[in-house]
Biopython code that builds the backbone (N, CA, C, O; Angstrom):
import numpy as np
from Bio.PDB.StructureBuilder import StructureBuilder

atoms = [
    (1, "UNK", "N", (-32.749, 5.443, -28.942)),
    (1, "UNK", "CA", (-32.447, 5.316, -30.360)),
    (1, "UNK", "C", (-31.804, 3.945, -30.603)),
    (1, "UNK", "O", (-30.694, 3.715, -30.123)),
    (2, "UNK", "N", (-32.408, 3.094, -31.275)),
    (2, "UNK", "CA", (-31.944, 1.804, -31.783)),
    (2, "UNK", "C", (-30.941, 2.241, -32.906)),
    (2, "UNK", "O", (-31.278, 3.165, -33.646)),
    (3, "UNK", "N", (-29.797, 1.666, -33.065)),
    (3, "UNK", "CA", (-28.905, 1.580, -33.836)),
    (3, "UNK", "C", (-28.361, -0.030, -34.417)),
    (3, "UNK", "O", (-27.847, -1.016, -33.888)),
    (4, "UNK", "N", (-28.778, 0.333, -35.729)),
    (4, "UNK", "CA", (-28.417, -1.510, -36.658)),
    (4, "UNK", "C", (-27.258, -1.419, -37.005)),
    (4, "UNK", "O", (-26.842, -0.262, -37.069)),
    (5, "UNK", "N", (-26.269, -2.542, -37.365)),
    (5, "UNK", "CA", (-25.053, -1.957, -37.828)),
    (5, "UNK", "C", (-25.015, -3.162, -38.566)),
    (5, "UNK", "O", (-24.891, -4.195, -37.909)),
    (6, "UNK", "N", (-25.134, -3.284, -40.390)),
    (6, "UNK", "CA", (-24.464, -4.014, -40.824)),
    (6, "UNK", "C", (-23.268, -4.083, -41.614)),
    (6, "UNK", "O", (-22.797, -3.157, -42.275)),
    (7, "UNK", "N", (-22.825, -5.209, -41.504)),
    (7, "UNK", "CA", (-21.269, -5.347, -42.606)),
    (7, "UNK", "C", (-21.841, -6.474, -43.450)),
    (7, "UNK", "O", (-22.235, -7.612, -43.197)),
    (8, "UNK", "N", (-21.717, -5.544, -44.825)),
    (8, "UNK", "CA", (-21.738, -6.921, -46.020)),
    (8, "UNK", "C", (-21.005, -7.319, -46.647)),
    (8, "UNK", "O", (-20.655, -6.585, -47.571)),
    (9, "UNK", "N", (-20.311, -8.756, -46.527)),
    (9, "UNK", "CA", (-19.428, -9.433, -47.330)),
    (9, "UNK", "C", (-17.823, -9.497, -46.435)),
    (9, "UNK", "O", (-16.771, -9.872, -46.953)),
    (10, "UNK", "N", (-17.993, -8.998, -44.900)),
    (10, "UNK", "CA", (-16.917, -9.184, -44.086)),
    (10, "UNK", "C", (-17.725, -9.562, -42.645)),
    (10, "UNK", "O", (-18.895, -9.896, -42.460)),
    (11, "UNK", "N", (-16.891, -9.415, -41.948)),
    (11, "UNK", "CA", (-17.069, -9.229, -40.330)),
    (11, "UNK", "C", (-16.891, -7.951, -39.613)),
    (11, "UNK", "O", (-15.686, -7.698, -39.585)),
    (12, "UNK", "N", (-17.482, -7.178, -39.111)),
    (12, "UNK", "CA", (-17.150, -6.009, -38.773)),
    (12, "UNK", "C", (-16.529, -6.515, -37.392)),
    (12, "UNK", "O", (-16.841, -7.618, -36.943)),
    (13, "UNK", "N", (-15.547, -5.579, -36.670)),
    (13, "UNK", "CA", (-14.551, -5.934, -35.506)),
    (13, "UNK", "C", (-15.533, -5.811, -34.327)),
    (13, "UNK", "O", (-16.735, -5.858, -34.588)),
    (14, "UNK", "N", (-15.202, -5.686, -33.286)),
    (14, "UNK", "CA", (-16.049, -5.093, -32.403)),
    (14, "UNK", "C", (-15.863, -3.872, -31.802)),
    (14, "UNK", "O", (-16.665, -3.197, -31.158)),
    (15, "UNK", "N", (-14.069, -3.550, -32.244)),
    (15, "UNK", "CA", (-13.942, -1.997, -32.105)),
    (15, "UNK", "C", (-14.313, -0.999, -33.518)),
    (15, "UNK", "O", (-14.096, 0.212, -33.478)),
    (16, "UNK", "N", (-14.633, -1.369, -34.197)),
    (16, "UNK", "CA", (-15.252, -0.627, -35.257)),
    (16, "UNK", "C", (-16.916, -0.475, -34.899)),
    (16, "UNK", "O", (-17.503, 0.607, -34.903)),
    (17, "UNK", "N", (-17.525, -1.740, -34.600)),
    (17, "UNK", "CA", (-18.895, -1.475, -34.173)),
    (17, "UNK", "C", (-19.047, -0.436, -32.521)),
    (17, "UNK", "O", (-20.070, 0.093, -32.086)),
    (18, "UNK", "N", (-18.012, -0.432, -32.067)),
    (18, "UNK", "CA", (-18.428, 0.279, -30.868)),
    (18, "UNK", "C", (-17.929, 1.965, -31.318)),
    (18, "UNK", "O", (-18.416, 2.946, -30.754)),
    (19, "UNK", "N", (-16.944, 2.059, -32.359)),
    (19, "UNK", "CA", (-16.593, 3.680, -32.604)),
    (19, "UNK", "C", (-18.451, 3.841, -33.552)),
    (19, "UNK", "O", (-19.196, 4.821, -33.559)),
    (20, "UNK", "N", (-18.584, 2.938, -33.995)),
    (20, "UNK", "CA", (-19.463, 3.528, -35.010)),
    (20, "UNK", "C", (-21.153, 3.969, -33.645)),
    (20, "UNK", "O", (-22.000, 4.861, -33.690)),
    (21, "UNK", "N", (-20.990, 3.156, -32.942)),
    (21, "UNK", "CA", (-21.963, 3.366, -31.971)),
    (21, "UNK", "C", (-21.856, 5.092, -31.290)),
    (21, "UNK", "O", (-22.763, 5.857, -30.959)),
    (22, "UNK", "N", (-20.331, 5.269, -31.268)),
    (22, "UNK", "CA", (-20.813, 6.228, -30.137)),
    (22, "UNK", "C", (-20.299, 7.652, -31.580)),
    (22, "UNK", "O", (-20.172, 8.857, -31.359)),
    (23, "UNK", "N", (-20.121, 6.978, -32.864)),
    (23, "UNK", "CA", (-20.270, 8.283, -33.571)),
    (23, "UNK", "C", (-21.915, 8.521, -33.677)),
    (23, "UNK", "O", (-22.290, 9.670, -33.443)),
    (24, "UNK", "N", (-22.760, 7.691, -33.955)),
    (24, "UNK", "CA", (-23.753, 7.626, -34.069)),
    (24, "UNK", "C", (-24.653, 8.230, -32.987)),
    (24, "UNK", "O", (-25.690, 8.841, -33.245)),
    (25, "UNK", "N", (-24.289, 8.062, -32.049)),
    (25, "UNK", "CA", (-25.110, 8.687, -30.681)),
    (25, "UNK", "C", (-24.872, 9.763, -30.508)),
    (25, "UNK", "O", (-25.761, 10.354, -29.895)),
    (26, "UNK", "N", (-23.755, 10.535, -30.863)),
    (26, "UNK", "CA", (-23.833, 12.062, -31.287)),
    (26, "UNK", "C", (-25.202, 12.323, -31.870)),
    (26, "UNK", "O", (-25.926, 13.151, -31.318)),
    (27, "UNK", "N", (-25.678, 11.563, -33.134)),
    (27, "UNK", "CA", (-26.574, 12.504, -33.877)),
    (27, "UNK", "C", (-27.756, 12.969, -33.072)),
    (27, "UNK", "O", (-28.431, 13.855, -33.597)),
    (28, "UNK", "N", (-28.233, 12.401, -31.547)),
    (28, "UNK", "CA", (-29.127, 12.739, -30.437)),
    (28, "UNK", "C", (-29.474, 13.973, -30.214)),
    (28, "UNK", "O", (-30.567, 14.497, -29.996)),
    (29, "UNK", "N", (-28.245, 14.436, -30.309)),
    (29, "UNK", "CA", (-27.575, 15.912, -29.698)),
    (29, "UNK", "C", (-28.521, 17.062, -30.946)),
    (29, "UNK", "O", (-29.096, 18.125, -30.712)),
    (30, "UNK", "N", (-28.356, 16.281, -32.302)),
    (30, "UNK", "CA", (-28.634, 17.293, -33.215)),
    (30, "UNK", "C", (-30.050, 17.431, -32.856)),
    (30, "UNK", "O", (-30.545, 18.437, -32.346)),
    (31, "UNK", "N", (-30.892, 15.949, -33.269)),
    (31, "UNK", "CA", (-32.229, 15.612, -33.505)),
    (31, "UNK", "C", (-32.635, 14.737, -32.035)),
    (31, "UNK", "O", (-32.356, 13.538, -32.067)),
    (32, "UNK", "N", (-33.093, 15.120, -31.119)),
    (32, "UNK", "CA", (-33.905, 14.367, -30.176)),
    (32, "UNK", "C", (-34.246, 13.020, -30.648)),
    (32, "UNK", "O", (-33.766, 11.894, -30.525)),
    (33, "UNK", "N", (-35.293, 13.575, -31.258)),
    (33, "UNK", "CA", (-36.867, 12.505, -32.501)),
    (33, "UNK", "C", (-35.855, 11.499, -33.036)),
    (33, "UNK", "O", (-36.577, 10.730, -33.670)),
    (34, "UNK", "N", (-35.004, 11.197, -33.114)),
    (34, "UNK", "CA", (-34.506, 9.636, -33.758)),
    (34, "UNK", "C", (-35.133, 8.613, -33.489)),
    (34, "UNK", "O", (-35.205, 8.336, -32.292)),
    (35, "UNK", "N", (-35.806, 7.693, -34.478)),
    (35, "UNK", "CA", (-36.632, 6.417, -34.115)),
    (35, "UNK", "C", (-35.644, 5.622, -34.584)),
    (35, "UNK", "O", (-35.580, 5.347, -33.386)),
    (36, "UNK", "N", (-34.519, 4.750, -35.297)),
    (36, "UNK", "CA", (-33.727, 4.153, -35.313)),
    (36, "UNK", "C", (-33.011, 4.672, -36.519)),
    (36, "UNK", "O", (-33.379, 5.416, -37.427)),
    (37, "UNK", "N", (-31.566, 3.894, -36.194)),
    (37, "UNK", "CA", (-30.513, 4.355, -37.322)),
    (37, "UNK", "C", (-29.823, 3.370, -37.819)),
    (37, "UNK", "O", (-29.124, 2.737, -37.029)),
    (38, "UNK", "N", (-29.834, 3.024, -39.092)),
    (38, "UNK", "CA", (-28.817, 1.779, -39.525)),
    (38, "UNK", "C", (-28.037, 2.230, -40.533)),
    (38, "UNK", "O", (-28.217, 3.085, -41.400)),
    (39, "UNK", "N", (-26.909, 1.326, -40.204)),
    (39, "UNK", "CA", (-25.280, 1.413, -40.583)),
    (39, "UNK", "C", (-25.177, 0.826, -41.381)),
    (39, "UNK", "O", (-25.692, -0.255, -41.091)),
    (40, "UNK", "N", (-24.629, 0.799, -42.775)),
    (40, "UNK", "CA", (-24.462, -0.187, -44.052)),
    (40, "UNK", "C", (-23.144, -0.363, -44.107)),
    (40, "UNK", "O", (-22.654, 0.653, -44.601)),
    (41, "UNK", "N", (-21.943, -1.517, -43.722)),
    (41, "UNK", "CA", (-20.698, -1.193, -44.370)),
    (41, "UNK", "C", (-20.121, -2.381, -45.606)),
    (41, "UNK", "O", (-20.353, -3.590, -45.597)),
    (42, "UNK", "N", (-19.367, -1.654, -46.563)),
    (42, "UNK", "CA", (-19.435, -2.490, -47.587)),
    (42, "UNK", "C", (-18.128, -1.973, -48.002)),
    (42, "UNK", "O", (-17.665, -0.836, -47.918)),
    (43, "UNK", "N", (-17.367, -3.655, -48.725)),
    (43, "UNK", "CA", (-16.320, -2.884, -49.247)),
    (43, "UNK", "C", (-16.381, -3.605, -50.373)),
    (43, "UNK", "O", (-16.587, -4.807, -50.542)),
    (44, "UNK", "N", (-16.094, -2.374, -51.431)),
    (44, "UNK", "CA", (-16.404, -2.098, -52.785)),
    (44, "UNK", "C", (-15.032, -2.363, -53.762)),
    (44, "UNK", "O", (-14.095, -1.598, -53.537)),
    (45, "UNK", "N", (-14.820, -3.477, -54.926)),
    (45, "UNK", "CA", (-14.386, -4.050, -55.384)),
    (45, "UNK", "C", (-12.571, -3.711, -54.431)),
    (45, "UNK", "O", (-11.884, -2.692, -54.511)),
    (46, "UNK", "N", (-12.360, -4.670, -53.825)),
    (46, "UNK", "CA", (-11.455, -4.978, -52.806)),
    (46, "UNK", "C", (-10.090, -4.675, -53.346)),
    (46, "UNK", "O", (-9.893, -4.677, -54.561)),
    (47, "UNK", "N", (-9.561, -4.529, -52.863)),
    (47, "UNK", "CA", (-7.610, -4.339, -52.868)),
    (47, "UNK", "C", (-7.643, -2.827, -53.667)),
    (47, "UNK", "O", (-6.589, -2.608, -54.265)),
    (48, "UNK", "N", (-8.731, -1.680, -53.789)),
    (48, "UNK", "CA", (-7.942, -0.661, -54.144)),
    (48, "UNK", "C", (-8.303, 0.350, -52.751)),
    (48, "UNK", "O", (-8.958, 0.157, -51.727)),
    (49, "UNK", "N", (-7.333, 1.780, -53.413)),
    (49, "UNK", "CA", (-8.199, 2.736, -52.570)),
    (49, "UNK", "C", (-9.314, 3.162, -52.362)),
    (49, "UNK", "O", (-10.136, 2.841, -53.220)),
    (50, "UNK", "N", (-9.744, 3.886, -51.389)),
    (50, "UNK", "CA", (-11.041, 4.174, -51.820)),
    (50, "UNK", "C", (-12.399, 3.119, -51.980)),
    (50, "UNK", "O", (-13.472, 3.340, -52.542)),
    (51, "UNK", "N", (-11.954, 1.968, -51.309)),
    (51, "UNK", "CA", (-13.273, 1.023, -51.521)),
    (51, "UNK", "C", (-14.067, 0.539, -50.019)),
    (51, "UNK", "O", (-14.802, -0.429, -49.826)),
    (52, "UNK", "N", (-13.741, 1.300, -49.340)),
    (52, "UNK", "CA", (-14.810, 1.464, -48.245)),
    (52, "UNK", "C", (-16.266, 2.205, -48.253)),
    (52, "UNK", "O", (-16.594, 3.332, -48.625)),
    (53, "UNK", "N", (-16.856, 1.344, -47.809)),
    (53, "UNK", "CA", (-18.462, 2.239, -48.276)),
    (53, "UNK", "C", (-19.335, 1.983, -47.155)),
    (53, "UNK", "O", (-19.660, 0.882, -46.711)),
    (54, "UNK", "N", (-19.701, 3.208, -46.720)),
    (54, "UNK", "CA", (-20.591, 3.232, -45.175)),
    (54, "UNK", "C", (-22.232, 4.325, -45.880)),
    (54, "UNK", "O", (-22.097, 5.319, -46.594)),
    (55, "UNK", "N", (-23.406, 3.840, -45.483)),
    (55, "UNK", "CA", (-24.159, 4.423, -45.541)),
    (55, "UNK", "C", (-24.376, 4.625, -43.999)),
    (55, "UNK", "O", (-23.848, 4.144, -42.997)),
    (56, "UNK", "N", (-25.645, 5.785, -44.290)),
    (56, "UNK", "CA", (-26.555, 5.650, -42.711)),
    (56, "UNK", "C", (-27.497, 6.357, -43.368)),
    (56, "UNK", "O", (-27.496, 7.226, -44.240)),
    (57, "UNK", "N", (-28.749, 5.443, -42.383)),
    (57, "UNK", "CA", (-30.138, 6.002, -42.438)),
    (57, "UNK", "C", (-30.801, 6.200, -41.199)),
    (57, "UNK", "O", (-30.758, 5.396, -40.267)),
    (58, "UNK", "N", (-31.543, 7.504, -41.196)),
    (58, "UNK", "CA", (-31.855, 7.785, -39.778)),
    (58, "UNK", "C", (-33.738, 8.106, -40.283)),
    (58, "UNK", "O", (-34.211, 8.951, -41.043)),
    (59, "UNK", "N", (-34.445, 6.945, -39.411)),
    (59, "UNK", "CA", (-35.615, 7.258, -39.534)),
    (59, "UNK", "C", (-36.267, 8.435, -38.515)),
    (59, "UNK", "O", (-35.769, 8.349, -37.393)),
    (60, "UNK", "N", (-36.970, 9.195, -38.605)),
    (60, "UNK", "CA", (-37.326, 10.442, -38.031)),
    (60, "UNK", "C", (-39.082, 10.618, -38.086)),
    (60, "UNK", "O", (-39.546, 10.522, -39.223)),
    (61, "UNK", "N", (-39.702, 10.771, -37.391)),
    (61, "UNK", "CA", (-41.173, 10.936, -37.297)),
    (61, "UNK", "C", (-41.476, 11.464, -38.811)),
    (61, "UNK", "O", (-40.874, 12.495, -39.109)),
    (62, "UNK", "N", (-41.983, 11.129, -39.403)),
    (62, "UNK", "CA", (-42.442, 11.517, -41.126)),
    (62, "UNK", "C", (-41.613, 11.276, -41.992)),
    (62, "UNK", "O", (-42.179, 11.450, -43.071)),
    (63, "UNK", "N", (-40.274, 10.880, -42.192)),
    (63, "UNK", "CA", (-39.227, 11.368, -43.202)),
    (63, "UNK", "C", (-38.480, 10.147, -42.793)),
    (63, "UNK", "O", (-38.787, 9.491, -41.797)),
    (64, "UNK", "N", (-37.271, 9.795, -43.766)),
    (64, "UNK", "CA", (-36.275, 9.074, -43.824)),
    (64, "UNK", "C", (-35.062, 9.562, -44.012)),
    (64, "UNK", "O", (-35.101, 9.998, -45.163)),
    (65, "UNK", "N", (-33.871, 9.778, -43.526)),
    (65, "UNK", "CA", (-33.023, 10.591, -44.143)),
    (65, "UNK", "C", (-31.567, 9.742, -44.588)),
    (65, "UNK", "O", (-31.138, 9.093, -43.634)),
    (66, "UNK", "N", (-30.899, 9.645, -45.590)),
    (66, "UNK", "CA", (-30.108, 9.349, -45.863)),
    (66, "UNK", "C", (-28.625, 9.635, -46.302)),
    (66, "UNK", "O", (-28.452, 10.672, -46.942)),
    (67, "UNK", "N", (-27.602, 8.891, -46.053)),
    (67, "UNK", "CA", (-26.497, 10.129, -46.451)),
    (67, "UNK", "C", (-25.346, 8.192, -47.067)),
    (67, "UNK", "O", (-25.476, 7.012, -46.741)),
    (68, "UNK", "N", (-24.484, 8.863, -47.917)),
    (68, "UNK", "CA", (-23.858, 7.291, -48.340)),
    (68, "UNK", "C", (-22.041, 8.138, -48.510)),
    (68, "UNK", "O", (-21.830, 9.248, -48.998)),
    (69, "UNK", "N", (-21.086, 7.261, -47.986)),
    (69, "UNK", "CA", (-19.839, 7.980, -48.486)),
    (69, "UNK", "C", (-18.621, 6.785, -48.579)),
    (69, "UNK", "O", (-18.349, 6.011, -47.662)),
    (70, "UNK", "N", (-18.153, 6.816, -49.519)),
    (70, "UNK", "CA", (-16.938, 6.600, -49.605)),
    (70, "UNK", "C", (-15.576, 7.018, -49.250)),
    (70, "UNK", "O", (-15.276, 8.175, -49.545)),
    (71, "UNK", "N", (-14.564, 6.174, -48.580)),
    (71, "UNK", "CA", (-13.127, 6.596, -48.502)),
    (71, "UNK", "C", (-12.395, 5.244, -48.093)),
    (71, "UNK", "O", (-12.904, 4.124, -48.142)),
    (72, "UNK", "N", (-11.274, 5.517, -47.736)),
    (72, "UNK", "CA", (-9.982, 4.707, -47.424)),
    (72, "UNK", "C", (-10.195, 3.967, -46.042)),
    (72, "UNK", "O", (-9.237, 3.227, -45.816)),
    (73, "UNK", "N", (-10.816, 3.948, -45.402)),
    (73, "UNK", "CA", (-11.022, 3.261, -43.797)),
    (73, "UNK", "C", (-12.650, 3.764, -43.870)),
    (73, "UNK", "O", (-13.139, 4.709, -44.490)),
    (74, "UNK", "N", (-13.372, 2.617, -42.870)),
    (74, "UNK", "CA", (-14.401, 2.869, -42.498)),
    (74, "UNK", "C", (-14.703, 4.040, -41.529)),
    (74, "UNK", "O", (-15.724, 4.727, -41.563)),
    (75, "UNK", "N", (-13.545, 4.186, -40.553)),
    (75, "UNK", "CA", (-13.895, 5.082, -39.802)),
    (75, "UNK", "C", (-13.880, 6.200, -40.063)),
    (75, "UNK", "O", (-14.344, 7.045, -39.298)),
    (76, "UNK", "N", (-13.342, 6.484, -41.211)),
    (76, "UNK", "CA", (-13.131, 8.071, -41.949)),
    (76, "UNK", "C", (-14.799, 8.273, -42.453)),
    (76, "UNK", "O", (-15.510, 9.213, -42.098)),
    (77, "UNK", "N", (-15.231, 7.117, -43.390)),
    (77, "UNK", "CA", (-16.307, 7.171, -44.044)),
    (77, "UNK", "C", (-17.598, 7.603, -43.233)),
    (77, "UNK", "O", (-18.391, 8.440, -43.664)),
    (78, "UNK", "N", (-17.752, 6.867, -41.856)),
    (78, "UNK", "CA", (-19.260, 7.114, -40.781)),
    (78, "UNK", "C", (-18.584, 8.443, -40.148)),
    (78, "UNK", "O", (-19.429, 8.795, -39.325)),
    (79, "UNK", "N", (-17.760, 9.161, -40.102)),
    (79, "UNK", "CA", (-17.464, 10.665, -39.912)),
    (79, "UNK", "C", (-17.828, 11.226, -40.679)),
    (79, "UNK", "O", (-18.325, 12.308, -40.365)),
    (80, "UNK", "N", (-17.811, 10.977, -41.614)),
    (80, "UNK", "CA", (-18.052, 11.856, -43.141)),
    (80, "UNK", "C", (-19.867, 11.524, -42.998)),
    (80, "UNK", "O", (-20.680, 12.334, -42.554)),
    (81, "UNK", "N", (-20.047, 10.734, -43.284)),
    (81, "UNK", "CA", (-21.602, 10.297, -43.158)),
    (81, "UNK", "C", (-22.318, 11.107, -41.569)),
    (81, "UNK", "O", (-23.278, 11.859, -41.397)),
    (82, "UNK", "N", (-21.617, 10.690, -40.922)),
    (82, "UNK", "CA", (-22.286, 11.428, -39.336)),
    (82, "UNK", "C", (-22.412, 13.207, -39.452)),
    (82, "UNK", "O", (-23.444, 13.834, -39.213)),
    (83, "UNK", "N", (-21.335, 13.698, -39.799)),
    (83, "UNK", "CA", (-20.894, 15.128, -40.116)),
    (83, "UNK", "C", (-22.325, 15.197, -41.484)),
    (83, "UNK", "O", (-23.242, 15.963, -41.187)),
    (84, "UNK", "N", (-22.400, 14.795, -42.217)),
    (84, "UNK", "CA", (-23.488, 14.981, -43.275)),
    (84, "UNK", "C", (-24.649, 15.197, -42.675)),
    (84, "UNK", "O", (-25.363, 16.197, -42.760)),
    (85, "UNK", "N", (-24.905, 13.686, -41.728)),
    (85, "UNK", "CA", (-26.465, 13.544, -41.513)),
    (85, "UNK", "C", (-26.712, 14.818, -40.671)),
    (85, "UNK", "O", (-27.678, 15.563, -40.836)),
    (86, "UNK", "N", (-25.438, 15.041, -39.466)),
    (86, "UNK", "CA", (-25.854, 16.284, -38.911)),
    (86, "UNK", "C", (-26.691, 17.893, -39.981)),
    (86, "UNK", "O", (-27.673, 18.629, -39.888)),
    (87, "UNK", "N", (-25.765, 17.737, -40.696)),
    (87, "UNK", "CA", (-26.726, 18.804, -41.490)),
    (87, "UNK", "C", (-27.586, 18.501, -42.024)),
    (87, "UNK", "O", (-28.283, 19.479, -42.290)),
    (88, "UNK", "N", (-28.078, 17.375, -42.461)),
    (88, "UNK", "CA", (-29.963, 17.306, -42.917)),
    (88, "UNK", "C", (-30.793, 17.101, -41.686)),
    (88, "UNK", "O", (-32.020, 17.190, -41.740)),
    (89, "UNK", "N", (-30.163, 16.834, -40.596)),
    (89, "UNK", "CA", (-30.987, 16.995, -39.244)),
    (89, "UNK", "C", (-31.294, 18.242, -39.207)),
    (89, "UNK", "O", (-32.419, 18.731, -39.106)),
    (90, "UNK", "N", (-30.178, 18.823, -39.297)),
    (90, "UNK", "CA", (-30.760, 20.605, -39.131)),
    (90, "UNK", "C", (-31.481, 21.109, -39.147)),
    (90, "UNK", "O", (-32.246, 21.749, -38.425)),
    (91, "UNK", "N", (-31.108, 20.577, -41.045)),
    (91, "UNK", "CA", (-32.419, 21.054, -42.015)),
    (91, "UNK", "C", (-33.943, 21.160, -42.049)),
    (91, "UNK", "O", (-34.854, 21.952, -42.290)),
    (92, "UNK", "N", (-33.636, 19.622, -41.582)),
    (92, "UNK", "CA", (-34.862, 18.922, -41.047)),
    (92, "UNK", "C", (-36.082, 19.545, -40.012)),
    (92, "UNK", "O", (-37.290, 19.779, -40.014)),
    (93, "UNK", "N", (-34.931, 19.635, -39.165)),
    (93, "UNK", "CA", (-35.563, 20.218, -37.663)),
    (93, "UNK", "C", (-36.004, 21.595, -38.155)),
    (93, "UNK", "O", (-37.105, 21.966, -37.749)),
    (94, "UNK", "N", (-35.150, 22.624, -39.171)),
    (94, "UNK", "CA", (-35.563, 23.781, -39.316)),
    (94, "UNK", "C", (-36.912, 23.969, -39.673)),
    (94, "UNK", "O", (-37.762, 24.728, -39.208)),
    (95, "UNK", "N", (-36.973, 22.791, -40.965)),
    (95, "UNK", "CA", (-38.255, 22.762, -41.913)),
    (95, "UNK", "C", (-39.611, 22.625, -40.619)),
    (95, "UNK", "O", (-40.616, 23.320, -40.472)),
    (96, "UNK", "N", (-39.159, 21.556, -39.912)),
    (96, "UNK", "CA", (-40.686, 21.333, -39.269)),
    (96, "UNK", "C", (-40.780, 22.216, -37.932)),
    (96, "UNK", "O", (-41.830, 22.294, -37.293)),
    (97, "UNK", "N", (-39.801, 22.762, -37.624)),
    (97, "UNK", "CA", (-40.402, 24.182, -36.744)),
    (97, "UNK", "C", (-41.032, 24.781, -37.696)),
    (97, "UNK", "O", (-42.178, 24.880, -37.259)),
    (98, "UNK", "N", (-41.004, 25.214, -38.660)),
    (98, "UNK", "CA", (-41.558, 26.489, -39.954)),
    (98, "UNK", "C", (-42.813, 25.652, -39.753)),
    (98, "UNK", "O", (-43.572, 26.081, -38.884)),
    (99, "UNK", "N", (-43.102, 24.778, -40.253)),
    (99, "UNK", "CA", (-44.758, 23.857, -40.179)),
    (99, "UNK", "C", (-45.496, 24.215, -39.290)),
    (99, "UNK", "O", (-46.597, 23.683, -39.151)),
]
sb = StructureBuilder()
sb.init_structure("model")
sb.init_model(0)
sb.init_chain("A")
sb.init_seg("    ")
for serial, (resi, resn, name, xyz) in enumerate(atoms, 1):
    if name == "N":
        sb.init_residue(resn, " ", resi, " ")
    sb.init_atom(name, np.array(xyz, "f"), 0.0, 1.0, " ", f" {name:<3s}", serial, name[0])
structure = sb.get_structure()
């Protein structure tokens, strides 16, 4: 599973890119089939709360799946996003066993 990680409009650390790596490599566990996953981080009109912004997109044999969240630290946000995507993996996986 290839994993992209960008930061727009900062520098991401290299201990933020390595937590976000191995939150990300969890999602394996859910969905095998991962063809790559990219990381969006953005921070959203600066100096208040709440202006951290992490997407993730996980491409998957047929489908794209997406999940976007806001909070106070990045690392709260790709938990929140990882914990999400896990459940449309689920979903996912449920739907195309039924197929």
């Amino acid at each position: 599973m290839e994993i992209k990680i960008k930061s727009i409009h900062f520098d991401a650390t290299d201990q933020l890119k390595a937590f976000i790596e191995k939150k990300v490599e969890k999602l394996s566990k859910t969905y095998e089939d991962i063809q790559n996953t990219e990381v969006q981080l953005k921070v959203v009109k600066p100096a208040t709360a709440m202006n951290k912004e992490a997407s993730l997109s996980v491409t998957v044999p047929g489908s794209k799946l997406f999940v976007e969240k806001t909070c106070d630290t990045f690392e709260e946000a790709i938990d929140q996003c990882v914990d999400s995507m896990k459940v449309q993996l689920t979903k996912f996986k449920e739907k195309s066993r039924e197929n």
